[in-house]
C-alpha positions as a Markdown table, in Angstrom:
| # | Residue | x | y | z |
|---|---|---|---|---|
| 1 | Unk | 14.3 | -2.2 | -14.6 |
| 2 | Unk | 17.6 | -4.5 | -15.2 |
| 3 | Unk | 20.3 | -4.1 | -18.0 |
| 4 | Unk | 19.7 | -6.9 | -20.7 |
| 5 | Unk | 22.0 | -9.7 | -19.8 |
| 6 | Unk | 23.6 | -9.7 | -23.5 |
| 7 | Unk | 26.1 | -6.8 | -21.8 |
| 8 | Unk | 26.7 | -8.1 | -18.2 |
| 9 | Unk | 30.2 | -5.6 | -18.4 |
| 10 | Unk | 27.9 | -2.7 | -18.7 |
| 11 | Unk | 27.1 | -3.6 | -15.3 |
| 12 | Unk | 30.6 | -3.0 | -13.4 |
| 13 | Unk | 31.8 | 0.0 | -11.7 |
| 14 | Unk | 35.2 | 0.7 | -10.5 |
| 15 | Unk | 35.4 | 2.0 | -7.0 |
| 16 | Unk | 39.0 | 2.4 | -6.1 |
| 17 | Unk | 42.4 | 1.9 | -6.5 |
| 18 | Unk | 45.7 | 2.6 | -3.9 |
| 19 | Unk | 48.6 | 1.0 | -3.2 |
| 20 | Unk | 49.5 | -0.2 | 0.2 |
| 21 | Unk | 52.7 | -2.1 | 0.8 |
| 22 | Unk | 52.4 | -5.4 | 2.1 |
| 23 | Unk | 54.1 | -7.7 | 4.5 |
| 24 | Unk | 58.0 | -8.4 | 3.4 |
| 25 | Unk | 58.2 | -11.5 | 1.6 |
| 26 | Unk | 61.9 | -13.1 | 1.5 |
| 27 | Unk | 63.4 | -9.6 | 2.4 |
| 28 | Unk | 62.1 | -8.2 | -0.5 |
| 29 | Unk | 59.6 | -5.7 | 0.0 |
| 30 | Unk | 56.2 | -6.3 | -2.7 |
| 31 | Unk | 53.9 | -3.6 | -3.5 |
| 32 | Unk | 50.0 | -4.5 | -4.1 |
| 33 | Unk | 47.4 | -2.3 | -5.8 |
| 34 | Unk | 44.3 | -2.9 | -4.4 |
| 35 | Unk | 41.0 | -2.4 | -7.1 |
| 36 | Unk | 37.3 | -3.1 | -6.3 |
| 37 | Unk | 34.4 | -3.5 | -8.6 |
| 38 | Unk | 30.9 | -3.4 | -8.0 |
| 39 | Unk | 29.2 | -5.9 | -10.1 |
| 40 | Unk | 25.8 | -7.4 | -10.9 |
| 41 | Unk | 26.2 | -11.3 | -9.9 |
| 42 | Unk | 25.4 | -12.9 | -13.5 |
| 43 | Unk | 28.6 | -10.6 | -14.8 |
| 44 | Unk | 30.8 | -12.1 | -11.8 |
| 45 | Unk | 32.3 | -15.4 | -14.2 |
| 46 | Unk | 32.8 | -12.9 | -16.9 |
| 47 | Unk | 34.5 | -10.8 | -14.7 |
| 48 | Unk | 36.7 | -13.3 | -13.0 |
| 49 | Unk | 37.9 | -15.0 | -16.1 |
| 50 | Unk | 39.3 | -10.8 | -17.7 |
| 51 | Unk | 41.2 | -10.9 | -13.9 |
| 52 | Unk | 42.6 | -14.1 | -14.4 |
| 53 | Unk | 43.7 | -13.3 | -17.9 |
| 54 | Unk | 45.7 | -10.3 | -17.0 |
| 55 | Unk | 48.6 | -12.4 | -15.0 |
| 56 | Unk | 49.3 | -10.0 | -12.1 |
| 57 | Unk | 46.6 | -10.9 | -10.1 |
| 58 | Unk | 47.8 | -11.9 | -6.7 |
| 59 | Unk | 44.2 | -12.3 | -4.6 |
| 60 | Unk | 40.4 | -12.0 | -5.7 |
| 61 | Unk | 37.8 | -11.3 | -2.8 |
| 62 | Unk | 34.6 | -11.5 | -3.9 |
| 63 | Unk | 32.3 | -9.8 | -0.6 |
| 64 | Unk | 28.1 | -9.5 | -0.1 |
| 65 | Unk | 26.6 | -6.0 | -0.4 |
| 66 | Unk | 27.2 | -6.0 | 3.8 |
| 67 | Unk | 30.7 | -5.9 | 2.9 |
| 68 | Unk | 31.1 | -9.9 | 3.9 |
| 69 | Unk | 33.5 | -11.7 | 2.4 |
| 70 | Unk | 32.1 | -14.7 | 0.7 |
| 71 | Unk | 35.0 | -16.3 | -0.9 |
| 72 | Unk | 38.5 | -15.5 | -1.0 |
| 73 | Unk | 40.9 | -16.8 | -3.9 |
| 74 | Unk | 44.9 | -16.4 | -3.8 |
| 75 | Unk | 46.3 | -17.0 | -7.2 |
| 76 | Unk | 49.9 | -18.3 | -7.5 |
| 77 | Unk | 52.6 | -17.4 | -10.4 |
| 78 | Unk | 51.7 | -20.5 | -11.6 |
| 79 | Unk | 48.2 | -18.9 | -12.8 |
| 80 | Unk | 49.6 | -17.0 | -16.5 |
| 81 | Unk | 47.2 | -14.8 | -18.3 |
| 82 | Unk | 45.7 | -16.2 | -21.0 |
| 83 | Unk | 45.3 | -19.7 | -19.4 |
| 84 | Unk | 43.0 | -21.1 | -17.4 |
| 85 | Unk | 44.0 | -24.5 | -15.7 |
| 86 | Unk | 41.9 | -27.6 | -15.0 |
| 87 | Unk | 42.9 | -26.8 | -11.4 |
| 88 | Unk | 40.7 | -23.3 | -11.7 |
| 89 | Unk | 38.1 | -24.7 | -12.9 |
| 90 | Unk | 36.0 | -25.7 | -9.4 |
| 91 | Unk | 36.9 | -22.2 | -8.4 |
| 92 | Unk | 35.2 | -20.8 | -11.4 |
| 93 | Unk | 32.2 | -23.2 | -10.7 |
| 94 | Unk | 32.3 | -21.9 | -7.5 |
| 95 | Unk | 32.2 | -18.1 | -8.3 |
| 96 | Unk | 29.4 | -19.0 | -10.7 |
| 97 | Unk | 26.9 | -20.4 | -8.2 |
| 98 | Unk | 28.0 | -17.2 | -5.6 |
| 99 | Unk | 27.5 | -15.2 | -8.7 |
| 100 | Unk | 23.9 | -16.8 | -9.3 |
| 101 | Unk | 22.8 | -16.4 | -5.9 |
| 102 | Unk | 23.7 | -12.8 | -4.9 |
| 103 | Unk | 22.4 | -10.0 | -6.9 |
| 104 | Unk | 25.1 | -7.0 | -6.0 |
| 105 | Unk | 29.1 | -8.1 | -4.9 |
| 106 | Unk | 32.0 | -6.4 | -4.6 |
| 107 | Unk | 35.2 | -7.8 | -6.0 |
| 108 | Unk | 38.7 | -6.8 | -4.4 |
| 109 | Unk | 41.2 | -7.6 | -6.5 |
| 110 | Unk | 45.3 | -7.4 | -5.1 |
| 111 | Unk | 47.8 | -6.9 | -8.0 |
| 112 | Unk | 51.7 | -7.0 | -8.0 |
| 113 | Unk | 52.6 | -3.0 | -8.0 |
């Protein structure tokens, strides 16, 4: 039986978190913590919009249950936490209709370390 929609964040489980240090970048050398989340697809928007609002997101995978990757979303430092710009907003329409059509996804998310 299915969780009632009303609390879709009841949904997500965290799977893992490490930090692995990534190409240099302008000789400086950038650590990225890598999370991902298993989540029910009709708490994917919610989810999305609580990454975005926390600023230090530098990518956002979102993968099948295979382990596919479905869509793949670099943010710049132009993207600050609290606000969402019209220039998001296909991407969240986009995430919404993956998040309507597959029932179990896993979100990797890369952070600034």
């Amino acid at each position: 039986m299915k969780a009632p929609i009303d609390r879709p964040e009841e949904n997500i489980q965290e799977i893992q978190a490490e930090i692995v240090p990534t190409e240099p970048e302008a000789n400086t050398q950038e650590k990225v913590a890598v999370e991902e989340f298993r989540i029910t697809g009709d708490a994917l928007v919610s989810k999305f919009k609580e990454l975005i609002h926390q600023g230090n997101i530098r990518r956002i995978i979102i993968k099948n249950e295979e382990g596919g990757t479905l869509i793949e979303i670099p943010l710049t430092v132009g993207v600050v936490g609290g606000v969402i710009s019209a220039a998001l907003f296909p991407v969240i329409a986009a995430v919404g209709v993956i998040g309507a059509m597959v029932a179990h996804l896993t979100i990797v998310v890369e952070k600034r370390a």
